[in-house]
C-alpha positions as CSV (number, residue, x, y, z in Angstrom):
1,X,87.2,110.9,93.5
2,X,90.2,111.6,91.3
3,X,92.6,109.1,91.9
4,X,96.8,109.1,91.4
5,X,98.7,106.2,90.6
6,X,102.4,106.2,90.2
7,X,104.4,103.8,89.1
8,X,107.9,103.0,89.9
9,X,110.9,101.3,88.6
10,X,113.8,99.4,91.0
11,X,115.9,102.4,91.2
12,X,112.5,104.4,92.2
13,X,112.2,106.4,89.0
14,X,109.0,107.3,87.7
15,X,107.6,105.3,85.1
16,X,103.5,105.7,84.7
17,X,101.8,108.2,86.5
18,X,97.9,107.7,85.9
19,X,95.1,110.0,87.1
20,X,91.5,109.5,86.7
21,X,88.3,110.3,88.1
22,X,86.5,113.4,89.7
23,X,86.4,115.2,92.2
24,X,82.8,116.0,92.6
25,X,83.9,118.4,95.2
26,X,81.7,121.6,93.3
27,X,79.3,122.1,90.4
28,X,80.4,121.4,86.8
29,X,82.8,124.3,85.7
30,X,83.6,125.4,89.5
31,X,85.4,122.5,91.2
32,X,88.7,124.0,92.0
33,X,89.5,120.4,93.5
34,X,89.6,119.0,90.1
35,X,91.1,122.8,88.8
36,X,94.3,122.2,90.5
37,X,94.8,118.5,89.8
38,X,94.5,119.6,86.3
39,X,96.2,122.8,86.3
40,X,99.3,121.0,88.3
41,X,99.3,117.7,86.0
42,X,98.7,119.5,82.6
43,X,101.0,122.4,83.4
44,X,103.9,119.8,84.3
45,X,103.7,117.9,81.2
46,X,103.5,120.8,79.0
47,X,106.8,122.1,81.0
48,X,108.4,118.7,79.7
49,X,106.9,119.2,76.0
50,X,108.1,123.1,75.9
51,X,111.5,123.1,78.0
52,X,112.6,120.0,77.8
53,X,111.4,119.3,74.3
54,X,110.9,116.4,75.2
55,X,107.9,115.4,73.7
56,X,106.3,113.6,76.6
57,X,104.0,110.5,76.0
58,X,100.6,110.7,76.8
59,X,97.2,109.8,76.8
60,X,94.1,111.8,77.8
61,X,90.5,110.9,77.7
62,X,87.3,112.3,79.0
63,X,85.8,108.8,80.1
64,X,84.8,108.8,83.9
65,X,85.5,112.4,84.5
66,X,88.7,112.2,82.8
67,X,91.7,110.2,82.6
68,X,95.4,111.3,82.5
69,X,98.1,108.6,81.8
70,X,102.3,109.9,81.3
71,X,104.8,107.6,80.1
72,X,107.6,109.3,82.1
73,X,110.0,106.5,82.0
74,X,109.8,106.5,78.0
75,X,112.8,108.7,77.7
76,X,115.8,107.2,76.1
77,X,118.3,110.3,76.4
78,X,119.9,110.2,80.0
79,X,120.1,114.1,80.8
80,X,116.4,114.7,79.1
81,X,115.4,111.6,81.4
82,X,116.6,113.2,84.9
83,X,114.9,116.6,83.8
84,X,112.0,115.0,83.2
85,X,112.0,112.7,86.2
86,X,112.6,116.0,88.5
87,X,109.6,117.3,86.7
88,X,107.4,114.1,87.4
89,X,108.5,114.3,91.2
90,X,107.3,117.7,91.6
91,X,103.9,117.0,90.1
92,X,103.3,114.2,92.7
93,X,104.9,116.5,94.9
94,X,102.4,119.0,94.1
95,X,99.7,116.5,93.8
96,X,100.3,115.3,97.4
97,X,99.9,118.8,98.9
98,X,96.2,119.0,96.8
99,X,95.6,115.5,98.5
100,X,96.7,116.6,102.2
101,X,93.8,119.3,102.1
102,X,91.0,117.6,100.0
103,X,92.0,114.0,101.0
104,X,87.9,113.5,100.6
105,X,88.6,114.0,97.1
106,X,92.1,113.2,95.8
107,X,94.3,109.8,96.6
108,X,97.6,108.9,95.9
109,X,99.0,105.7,95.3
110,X,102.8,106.0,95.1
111,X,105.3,103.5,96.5
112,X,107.5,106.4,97.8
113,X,105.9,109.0,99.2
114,X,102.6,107.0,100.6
115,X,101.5,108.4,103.9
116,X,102.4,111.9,103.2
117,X,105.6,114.3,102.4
């Protein structure tokens, strides 16, 4: 199962957004489950790198299927910070509407948005 965590701070900005795991929802090479987690997560962050410039901070790994982890709260300019945070909600955004139809396959932890959009 891949599994999202999200992390917030008091004034519910994103700080950590983690995803790890897979899917197992198809053979190796054709599980569009773990497709569009990837496709949404990767193509977010690489909005923030290329638009924003923001150079976002992150780790990836192929342990356990894989492993994901953005430091979206690392941002010290305030405008580049609200961009980016706009960004990071529509990933978990995104995210959330891959959970609501593979829910066998994808959960979300998030303080804000747990039990659904």
């Amino acid at each position: 199962m891949v599994t999202v965590t999200v992390k917030r701070n008091e004034r519910n900005g994103i700080e950590e957004i983690t995803i790890s795991g897979h899917a197992h929802a198809g053979k190796h090479g054709s599980d569009i489950v773990c497709a569009a987690v990837s496709a949404v997560s990767l193509g977010t962050i690489n909005s923030a790198d290329l638009l924003l410039g923001s150079n976002p901070n992150v780790q990836f790994a192929e342990r356990e299927g894989g492993y994901l982890h953005w430091k979206v709260g690392d941002c010290p300019d305030p405008l580049l910070s609200e961009k980016q945070q706009l960004l990071a909600e529509s990933m978990i955004v995104s995210l959330f509407m891959i959970a609501e139809t593979n829910g066998k396959y994808v959960s979300i932890q998030d303080p804000k948005w747990q039990g659904g959009v």
